[in-house]
N, C-alpha and C positions, 0 to 999 in steps of 0.2 A: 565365589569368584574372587583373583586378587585383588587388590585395590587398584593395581597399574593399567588393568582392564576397563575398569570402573572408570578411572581418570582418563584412559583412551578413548573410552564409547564417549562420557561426558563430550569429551573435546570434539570430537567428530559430530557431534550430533548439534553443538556451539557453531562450530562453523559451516557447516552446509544448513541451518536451520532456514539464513535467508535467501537462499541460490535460488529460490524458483519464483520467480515472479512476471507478470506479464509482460508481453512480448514488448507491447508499443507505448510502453513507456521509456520515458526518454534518459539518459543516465544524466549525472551531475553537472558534465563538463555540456549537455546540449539543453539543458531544462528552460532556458529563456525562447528557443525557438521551436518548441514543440506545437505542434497543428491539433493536437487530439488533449480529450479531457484526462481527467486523473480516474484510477480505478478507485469503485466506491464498492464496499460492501455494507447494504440498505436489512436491518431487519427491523420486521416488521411487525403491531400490536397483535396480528392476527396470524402470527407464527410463519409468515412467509420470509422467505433470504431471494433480495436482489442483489444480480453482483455483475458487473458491467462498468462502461466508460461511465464518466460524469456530461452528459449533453449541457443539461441545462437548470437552474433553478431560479423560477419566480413563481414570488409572491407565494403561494400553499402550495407550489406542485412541483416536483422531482423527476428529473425525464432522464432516465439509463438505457445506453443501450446494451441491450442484455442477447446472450447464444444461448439460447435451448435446445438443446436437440439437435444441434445444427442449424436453428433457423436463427438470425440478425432481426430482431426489430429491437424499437423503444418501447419501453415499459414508464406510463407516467403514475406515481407515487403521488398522494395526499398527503402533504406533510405532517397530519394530525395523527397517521398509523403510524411513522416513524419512530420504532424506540430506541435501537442506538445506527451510529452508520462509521463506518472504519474507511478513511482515505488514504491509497498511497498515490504521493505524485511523480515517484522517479525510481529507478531503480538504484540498487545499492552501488557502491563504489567496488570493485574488483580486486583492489589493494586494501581493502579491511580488514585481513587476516594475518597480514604481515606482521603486524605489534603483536600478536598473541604467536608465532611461530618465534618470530625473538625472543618471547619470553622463555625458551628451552635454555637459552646460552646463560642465560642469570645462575647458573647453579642453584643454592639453596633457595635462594629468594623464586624459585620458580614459581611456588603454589601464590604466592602473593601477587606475582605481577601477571601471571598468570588471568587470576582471578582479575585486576583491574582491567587488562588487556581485553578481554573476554566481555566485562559489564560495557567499555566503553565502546566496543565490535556494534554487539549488539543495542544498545544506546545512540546510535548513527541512522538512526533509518529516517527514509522521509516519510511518514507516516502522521495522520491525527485519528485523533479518533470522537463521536457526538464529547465527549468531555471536556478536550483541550481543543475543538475548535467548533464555536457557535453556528446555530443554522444559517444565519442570515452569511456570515461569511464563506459559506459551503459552495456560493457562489462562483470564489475566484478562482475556483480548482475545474470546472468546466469547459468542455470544447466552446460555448456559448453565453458565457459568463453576464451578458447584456439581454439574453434571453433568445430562443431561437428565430432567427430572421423572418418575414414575413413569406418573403419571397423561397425558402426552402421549407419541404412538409417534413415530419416526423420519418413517413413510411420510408422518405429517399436516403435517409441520414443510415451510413455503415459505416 
């Protein structure tokens, strides 16, 4: 294959890598008044993958609500099987791509700004993951960050 190939698919594959993400999270410009938790993706010491809204977290337990199959419930998590968990709270910005599409007009300098264009695209995300963000603050990413009401059950929550 030529290289311009090479450098095209690269490029393509750079930019559509973060277009799909879930529906109801809320983008940049509305993230202070969003109603719903962040998505978490939970894996687990016993090889199981939870991937759902963030409900709620106190004290040792984790409550997502997770679609299987089509069915909506919560799924509550011991936080002692937890081995790693991946949170996004917002969706990307729409205008992300634009610094690396100007990067064509640079002439030579292409492959360089290119490249910086590209690291700092994909370097924008709203994202943590168990490494850069502690469990006890896993909290604040939640529909229920004070912990789920008394007066609402698990089963009503969609």
């Amino acid at each position: 294959m030529k290289p311009i190939k090479w450098i095209s698919i690269s490029c393509g594959i750079i930019i559509f890598a973060g277009c799909f993400t879930v529906s109801y999270l809320p983008t940049h410009k509305t993230l202070d008044s969003n109603p719903y938790g962040s998505y978490i993706r939970i894996n687990t010491l016993d090889k199981k993958y939870y991937t759902g809204e963030l409900i709620s977290v106190s004290g040792d337990k984790v409550t997502v609500l997770v679609d299987e199959n089509g069915i909506i419930s919560c799924k509550t998590i011991d936080s002692s099987l937890i081995k790693r968990y991946y949170v996004i709270y917002a969706n990307k910005s729409e205008t992300r791509a634009i610094p690396f599409f100007i990067s064509i007009f640079h002439g030579w300098f292409f492959p360089i700004t290119a490249l910086i264009n590209a690291s700092l695209m994909v370097n924008t995300d709203f994202t943590y993951t168990s490494k850069s963000l502690k469990y006890k603050d896993l909290k604040l990413f939640a529909r229920y960050p004070q912990g789920i009401p008394d007066n609402i059950s698990i089963y009503n929550i969609k």
